[in-house]
C-alpha positions, 0 to 999 in steps of 0.5 A: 493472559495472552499479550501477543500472537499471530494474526489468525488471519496471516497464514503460519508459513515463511515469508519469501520477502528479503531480510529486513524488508518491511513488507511482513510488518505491513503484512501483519498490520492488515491481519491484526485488522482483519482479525479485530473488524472480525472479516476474515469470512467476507474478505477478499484479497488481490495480489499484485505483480510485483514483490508482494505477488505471493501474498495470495500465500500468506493471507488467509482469507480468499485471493486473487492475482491480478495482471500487472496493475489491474489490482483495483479494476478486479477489486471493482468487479469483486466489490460489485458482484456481491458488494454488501457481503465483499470486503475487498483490499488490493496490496500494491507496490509502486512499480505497480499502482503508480506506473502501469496501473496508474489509469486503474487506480485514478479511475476507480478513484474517480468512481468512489468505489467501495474498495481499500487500496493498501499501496506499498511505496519503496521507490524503486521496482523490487522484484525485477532487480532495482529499476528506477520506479515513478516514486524513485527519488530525484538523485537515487541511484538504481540499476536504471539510473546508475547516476542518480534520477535526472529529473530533467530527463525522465521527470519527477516522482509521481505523489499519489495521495496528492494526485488523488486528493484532487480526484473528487470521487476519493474519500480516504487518502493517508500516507503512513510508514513503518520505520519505526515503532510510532509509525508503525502504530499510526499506519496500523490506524490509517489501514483500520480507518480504510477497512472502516470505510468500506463496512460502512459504505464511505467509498474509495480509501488508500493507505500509502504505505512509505516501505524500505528495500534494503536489497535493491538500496544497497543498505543494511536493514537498520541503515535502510530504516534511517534512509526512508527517515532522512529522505523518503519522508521529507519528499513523501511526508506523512499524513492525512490528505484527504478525509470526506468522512471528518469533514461530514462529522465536522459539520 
């Protein structure tokens, strides 16, 4: 009896992610997923710019790179062209849905569209060096605020699921991580429920996804994966923030 294997829907070649990144476990939640709703065929990917821009590499099911924060606008078109047959994700870092693409994502938001967001939130830009990012922590140190986050000079982080739970057009807003075995279950849960959605027709849904990058924090693996728990979660805590689809079962 075979008790563990690759996803069939994660392509067999090496990922280009630093070691203990958790972009590869998030990577591998969305293939266990695609292969148990059995929707490799009808799937259709789209990378972001950002640490995760060669995803179109490790996914196998059909992809599509978009511009820096244009994830969600391609996925409406995709969804639209042939939306009984497309099922479409974005996989997104910070960097991209919560700074530039900001207006996509609340828009596409707004108009309930069919489509599943996976956002990967590691508070600061990854692949351009370790910038200050819109989630960067008040006080986190980076390249771009080698002191700290001044929040009195550049504001304070920007908390997607709670922007969007006002934004009546959204269906599924959860916040999960993957720090550590139970949480790494729990959000394996919340990005099937998004898939879910779609297939059934429910509308808008995003994972956000808390991720470490132990590189550009400056810390080992294991000691990145007690940062995100002390502070990450605190600011960022986890959870269901908007749900439509168990207040219509509630009724």
């Amino acid at each position: 009896m075979i008790v563990f294997e690759k996803p069939k829907a994660l392509a067999d070649v090496p990922l280009h992610y630093c070691p203990g990144c958790t972009h590869g476990i998030i990577h591998r939640l969305v293939a266990e997923v695609i292969d148990e709703l059995g929707i490799e065929g009808r799937t259709v990917g789209v990378a972001p710019v950002g640490c995760s821009v060669f995803a179109y590499n490790y996914f196998n099911c059909d992809m599509i790179e978009a511009a820096h924060g244009r994830a969600p606008a391609v996925a409406t078109g995709v969804k639209r062209a042939d939306p009984e047959n497309n099922i479409v994700f974005t996989y997104q870092g910070d960097g991209d849905l919560a700074a530039i693409g900001t207006a996509e994502t609340v828009h596409s938001a707004a108009r309930g569209e069919n489509i599943t967001i996976i956002f990967v939130n590691n508070a600061i830009y990854g692949m351009t060096g370790g910038q200050m990012a819109p989630t960067t922590l008040p006080g986190q140190i980076t390249q771009t605020s080698p002191y700290g986050r001044n929040p009195e000079q550049v504001g304070l982080p920007v908390k997607v699921c709670e922007l969007l739970s006002n934004v009546d057009g959204a269906t599924y807003l959860e916040r999960v991580a993957v720090n550590n075995v139970k949480n790494v279950k729990n959000a394996k849960k919340a990005i099937k429920k998004a898939f879910q959605n779609q297939l059934e027709g429910k509308g808008f849904s995003l994972v956000e996804v808390l991720s470490t990058c132990p590189t550009n924090w400056g810390l080992k693996p294991d000691k990145a994966l007690e940062w995100l728990e002390e502070n990450m979660i605190p600011y960022y805590p986890l959870g269901v923030y908007k749900d439509k689809t168990a207040e219509k079962e509630g009724e």
